[in-house]
Backbone as CSV, one residue per row, in Angstrom:
resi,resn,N_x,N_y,N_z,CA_x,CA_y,CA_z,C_x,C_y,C_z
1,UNK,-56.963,-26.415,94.180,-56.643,-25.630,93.001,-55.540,-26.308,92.194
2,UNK,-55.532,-26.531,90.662,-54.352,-27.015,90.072,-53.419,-26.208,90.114
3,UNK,-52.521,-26.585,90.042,-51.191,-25.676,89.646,-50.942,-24.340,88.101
4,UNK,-50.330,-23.604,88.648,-50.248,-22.582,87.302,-49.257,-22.987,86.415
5,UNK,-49.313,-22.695,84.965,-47.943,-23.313,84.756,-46.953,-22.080,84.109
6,UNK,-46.167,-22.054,84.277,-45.185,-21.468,83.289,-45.232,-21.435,82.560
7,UNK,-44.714,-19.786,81.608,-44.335,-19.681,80.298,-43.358,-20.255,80.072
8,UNK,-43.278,-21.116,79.392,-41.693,-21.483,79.136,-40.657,-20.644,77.806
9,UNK,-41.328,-19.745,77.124,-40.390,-18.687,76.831,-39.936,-17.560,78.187
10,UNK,-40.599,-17.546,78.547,-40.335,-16.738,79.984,-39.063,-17.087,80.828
11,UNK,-39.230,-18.665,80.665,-38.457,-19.648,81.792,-37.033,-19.389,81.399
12,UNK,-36.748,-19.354,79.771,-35.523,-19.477,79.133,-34.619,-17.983,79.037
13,UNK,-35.418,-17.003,79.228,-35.211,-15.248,78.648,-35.069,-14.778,80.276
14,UNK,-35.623,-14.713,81.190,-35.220,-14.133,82.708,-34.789,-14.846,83.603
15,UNK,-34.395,-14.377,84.524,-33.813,-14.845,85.707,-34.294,-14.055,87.059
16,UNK,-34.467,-14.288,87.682,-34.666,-12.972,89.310,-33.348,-13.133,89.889
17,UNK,-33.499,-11.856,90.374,-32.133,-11.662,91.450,-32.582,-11.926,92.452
18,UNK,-31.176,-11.800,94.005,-31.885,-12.235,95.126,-32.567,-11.337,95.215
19,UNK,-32.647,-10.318,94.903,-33.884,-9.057,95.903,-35.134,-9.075,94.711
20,UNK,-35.103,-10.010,94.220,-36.435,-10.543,93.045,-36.657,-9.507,92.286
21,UNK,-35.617,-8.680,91.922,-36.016,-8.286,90.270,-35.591,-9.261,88.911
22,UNK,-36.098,-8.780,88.168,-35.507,-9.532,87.147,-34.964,-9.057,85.864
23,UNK,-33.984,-9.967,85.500,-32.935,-9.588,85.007,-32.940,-10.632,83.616
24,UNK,-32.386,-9.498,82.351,-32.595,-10.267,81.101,-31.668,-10.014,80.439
25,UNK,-31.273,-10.419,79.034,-30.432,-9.893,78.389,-30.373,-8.847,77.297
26,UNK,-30.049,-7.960,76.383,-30.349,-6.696,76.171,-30.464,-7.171,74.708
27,UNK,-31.499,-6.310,74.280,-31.990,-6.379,73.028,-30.843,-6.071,72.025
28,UNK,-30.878,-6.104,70.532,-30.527,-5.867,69.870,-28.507,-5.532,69.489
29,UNK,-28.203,-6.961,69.502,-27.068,-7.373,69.888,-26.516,-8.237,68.376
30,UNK,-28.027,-8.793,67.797,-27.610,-9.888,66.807,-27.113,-9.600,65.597
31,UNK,-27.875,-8.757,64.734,-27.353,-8.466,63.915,-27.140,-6.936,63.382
32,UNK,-26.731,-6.881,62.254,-26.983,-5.050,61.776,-26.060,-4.549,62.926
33,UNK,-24.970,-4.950,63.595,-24.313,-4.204,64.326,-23.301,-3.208,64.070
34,UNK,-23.402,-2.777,62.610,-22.067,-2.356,61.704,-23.002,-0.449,62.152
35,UNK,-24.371,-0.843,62.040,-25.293,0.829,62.186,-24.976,1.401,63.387
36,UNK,-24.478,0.723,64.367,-24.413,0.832,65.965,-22.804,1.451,66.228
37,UNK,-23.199,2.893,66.994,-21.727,3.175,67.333,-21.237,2.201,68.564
38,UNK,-19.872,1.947,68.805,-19.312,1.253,69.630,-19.830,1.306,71.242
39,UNK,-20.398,2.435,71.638,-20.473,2.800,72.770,-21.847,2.171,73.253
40,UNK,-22.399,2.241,72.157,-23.967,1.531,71.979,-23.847,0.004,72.200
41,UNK,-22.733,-0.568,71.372,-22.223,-2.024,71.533,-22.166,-2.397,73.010
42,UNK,-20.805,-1.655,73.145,-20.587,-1.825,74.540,-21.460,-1.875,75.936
43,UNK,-22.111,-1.015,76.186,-23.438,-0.293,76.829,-24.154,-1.501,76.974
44,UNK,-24.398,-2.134,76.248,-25.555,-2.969,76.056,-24.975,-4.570,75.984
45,UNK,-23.724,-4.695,76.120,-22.877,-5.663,76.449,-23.645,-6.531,78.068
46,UNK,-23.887,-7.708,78.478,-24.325,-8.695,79.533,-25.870,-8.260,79.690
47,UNK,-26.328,-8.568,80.927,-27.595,-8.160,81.223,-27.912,-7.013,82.180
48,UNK,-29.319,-7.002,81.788,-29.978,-5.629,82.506,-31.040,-5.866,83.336
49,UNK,-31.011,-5.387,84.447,-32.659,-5.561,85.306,-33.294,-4.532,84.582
50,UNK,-34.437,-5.305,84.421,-35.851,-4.753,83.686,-36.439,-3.703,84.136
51,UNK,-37.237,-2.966,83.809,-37.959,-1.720,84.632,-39.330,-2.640,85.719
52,UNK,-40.102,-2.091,86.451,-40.818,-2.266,87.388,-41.866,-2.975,86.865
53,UNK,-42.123,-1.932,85.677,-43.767,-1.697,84.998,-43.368,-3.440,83.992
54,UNK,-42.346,-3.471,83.506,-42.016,-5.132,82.899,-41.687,-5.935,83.305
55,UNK,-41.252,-5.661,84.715,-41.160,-6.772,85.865,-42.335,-7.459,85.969
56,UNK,-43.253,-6.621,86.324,-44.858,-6.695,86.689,-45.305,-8.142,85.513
57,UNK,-45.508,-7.365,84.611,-45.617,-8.681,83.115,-44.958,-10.112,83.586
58,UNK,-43.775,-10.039,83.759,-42.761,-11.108,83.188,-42.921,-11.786,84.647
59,UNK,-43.160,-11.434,85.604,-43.333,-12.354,86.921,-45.222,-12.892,86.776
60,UNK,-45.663,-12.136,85.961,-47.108,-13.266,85.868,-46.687,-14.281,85.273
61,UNK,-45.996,-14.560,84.372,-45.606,-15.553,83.320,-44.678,-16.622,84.273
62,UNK,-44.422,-16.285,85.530,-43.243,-17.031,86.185,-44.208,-17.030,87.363
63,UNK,-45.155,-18.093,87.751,-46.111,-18.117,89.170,-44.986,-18.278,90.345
64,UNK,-44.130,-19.228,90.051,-44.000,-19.490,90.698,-42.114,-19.158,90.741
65,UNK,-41.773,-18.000,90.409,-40.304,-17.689,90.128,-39.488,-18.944,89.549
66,UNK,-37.852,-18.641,89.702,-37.191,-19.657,88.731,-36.678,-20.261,89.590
């Protein structure tokens, strides 16, 4: 069998933890941040492990983890 290959937008946007979830960084950070109360800023400040159901997705795109 050949090898699968990687998304390589995939490769650059997640990471897995050791207990293999995965973990990304939080949307809507770039701009228009003046509409956003502070708490919203904050909150959403580093990264987040993903839900299950988008885990599922984002580990097809990664055959072979990072």
């Amino acid at each position: 069998m050949p090898k699968l290959k990687t998304k390589s937008g995939a490769k650059k946007r997640f990471k897995l933890t050791a207990g293999g979830k995965v973990k990304a960084g939080v949307a809507g950070k770039r701009h228009r941040l003046i509409s956003h109360n502070a708490k919203y800023i904050r909150s959403n400040r580093g990264t987040k492990v993903m839900s299950d159901s988008d885990a599922k997705i984002i580990k097809a795109f990664l055959p072979y983890g990072l």
